[in-house]
C-alpha positions in Angstrom: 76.0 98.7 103.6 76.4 99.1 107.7 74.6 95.6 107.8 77.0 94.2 105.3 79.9 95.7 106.9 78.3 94.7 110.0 78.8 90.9 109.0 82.2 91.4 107.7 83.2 92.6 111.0 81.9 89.6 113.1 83.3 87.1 110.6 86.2 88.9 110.9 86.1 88.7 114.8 85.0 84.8 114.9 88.3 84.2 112.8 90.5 86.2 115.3 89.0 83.9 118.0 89.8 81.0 115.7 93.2 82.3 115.5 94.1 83.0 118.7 92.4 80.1 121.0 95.4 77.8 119.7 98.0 80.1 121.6 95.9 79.6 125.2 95.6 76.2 124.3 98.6 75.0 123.8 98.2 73.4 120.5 99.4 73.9 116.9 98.9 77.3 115.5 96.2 77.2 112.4 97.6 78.2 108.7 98.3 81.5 107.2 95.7 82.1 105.8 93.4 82.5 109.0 95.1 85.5 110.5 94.0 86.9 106.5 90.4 86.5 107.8 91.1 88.1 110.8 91.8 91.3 108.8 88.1 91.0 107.6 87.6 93.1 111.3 88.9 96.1 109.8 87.3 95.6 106.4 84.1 95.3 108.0 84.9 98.4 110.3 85.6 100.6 107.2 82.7 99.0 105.2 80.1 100.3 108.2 81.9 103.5 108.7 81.5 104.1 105.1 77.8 103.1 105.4 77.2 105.5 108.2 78.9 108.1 106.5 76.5 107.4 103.1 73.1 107.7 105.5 74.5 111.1 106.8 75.3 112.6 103.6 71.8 111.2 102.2 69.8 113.1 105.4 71.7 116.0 105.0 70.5 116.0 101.4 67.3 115.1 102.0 67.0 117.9 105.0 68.1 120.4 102.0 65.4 119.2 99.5 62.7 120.2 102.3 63.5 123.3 102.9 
């Protein structure tokens, strides 16, 4: 799940670049639906968050079972 959130997050970041290299170069903005993508940053944020969260809650669980 962090790896997967991992990716979104990168994806997310290459689309901001994508998004945002038009307004330094001095050309035609792209379409809508690219600054959607960009929001795939904070999808993927939340996704790894959520992942980290999951392995914490598992070693606490497991640290329980052992004792």
């Amino acid at each position: 799940m962090i790896r997967a959130g991992a990716l979104v997050f990168f994806a997310g970041a290459v689309a901001t670049l994508i998004t945002v290299a038009p307004l330094f170069l001095g050309t035609t903005p792209f379409p809508t639906f690219m600054f959607g993508l960009s929001m795939l940053m904070g999808v993927g944020f939340l996704l790894a968050g959520a992942g980290v969260l999951r392995s914490v809650a598992a070693g606490r669980r497991q640290a329980r079972a052992g004792r």
